[in-house]
C-alpha positions, 0 to 999 in steps of 0.5 A: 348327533342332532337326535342326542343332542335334542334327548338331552335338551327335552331331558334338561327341560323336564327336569326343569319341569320337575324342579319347578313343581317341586318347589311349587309343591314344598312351598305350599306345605310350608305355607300350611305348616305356617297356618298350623302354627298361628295359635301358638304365635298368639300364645307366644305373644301373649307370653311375650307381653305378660313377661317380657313387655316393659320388663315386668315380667322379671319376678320369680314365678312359683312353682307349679306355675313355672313349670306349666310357663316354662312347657307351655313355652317350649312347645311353641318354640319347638313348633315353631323351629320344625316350621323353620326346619322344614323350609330350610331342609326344602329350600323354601323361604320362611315367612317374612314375620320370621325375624320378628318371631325369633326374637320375640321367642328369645326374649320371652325365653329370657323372661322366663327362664332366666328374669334376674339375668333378663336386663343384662342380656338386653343390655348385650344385645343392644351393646351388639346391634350397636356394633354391627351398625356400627361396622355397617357404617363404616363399611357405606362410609370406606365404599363411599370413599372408594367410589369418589376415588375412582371417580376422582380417575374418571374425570381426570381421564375425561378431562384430559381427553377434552383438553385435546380437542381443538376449536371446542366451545368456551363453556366446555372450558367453563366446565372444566374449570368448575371441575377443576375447583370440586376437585381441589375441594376434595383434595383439600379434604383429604390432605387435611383428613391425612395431616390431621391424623399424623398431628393427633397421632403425634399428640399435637395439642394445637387443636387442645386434644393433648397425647392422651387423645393422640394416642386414642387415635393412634390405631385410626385407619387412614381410610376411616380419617379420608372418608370421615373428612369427605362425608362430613367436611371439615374445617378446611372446607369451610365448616366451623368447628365453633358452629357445633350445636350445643355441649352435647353434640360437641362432647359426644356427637362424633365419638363413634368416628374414632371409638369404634365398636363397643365389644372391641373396646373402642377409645370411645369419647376421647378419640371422638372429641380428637375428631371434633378437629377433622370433621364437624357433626353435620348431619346430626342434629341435637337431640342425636347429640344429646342420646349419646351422652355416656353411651360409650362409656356404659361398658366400662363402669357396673351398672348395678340399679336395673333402672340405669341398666334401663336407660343405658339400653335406651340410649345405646338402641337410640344412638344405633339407630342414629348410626342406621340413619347415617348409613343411609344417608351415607348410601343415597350419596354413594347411590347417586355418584355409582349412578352417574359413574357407571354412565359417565364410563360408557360415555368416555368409551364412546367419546374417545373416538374424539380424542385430536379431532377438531371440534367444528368438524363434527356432526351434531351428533358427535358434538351432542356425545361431547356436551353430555360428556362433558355435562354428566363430568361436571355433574360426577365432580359436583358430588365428590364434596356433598355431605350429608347435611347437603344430601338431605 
């Protein structure tokens, strides 16, 4: 037995063995089939910015010069997807440059192949990079969310785990109060966030955003309220709605909270203003304000000059990479708050030890687990409130 049991063990090894340098192997074909394909890289960027940089290459080539462009182009393009091909077909990475390749190909196939449709099919992709910042936006958001809730669990635990403890020291209290204070904050926010839903839904024009608005927002995902109200802070929490910078932020800074996704036909300005009531625009500066200004409503009027066109797929990629900057933001917080949520649960596994003890019984030690406890608490609950302005 111990003799089969070693053979398949040295077998297991070999095949590693094998594996290993297989994959070694393929890679460095793949690494030379990358170096036989640099010339028509340079080919295809020099295509690249004679017809597509700038868009002017959107005018119709003659005949035998199309021809001999249009060739010459799907011979780069078919070498350079065999490289690809070869290292999906052996499981090996392609070049980090990859991304920027296959796009520098589809918009020199789009300049040459087809200029007149060239400036539309910018203006999709920008309409579709939009919505996937979008969606990925909303996801950082709805996890942050989820991750304050749970911390939310995990100090009340703490706290209750704290409050049986006899004789503990009176900054242990003054902690527990600070605690207390974070978490009311947070519940503020979200009962306005909940209330102030219903009110829109219900048309309520109260805060002068009438039913037209109310209906806008009917659709609006209470989670997408919650984890608005909690990232940006509202006017229960202290942030003046008439503290807004300028008419361009106040008009068009949030209208992406409640517009959703372009393709998806997003309510757009109307539901954003609607939700100028549950959230002010912190975090976003004027100039960020100032790019959206008719961006949502690109799709719902025919742009027929080129040059609008133009200027639409600026500030549609301008206000996509503003809501990349926004994600971002949105995830160094939920980064922090995973950080010390994560630390805080072993630090309660391994304080309930000291549930009903008296505290001048303890070790220094023990007393040194409750105090970081109690501090890493404090420290949880000080980031249920932060928002973005404040985490930059």
């Amino acid at each position: 037995m111990k003799i089969f049991i070693l053979i398949v063990f040295s077998l297991l090894i070999l095949v590693g063995i094998v594996n290993y340098r297989t994959k070694i192997y393929w890679k460095y074909q793949a690494n030379i089939k990358w170096k036989e394909i640099q010339p028509d890289i340079k080919e295809l960027q020099m295509l690249h910015k004679d017809y597509f940089q700038d868009l002017k290459g959107m005018g119709v080539l003659d005949n035998l010069l199309f021809k001999t462009t249009k060739n010459k182009f799907n011979k780069i393009k078919a070498n350079y997807f065999d490289y690809v091909d070869f290292c999906k077909s052996k499981n090996v990475p392609v070049n980090s440059k990859h991304d920027n390749i296959a796009s520098m190909i589809e918009e020199t196939e789009w300049a040459i192949m087809n200029p007149k449709e060239l400036i539309n099919n910018l203006l999709k992709r920008a309409q579709k990079n939009y919505d996937k910042e979008y969606e990925s936006m909303m996801l950082s958001g709805e996890g942050l969310l989820e991750e304050r809730q749970n911390s939310i669990a995990l100090i009340s635990e703490i706290e209750e785990l704290i409050n049986t403890i006899a004789q503990r020291p009176k900054s242990f209290d003054v902690a527990l109060e600070e605690i207390k204070v974070e978490k009311v904050k947070f519940q503020s926010a979200i009962d306005f966030a909940d209330l102030e839903r219903e009110n829109l839904k219900n048309g309520a024009k109260g805060m002068g955003v009438g039913v037209a608005v109310g209906g806008a927002v009917a659709g609006l995902a209470p989670t997408t309220a919650l984890w608005i109200a909690t990232t940006f802070g509202t006017a229960s929490t202290g942030t003046a709605i008439s503290a807004l910078s300028g008419a361009a932020a106040t008009n068009a800074a949030l209208a992406w909270l409640g517009g959703g996704a372009l393709a998806s036909g997003g309510a757009g300005m109307a539901a954003g203003q609607a939700l100028l009531a549950l959230a002010g625009p912190i975090g976003w500066g004027v100039a960020a304000g100032g790019v959206l200004v008719g961006g949502f409503l690109v799709f719902n009027k025919k742009l027929k000059i080129q040059g609008e066109k133009k200027e639409e797929i600026k500030r549609i990629n301008q206000f996509a990479e503003g809501l990349q900057e926004i994600r971002l933001q949105i995830e160094q917080i939920k980064n922090q708050t995973t950080s010390i949520y994560k630390k805080l649960v072993k630090e309660k596994k391994n304080c309930l030890k000291y549930t009903n003890v008296d505290y001048s019984t303890l070790s220094l030690n023990d007393k040194e687990q409750l105090g970081a406890l109690v501090n890493n608490a404090k420290s949880l609950s000080m980031l249920l409130g932060k928002t973005l302005e404040e985490s930059k």
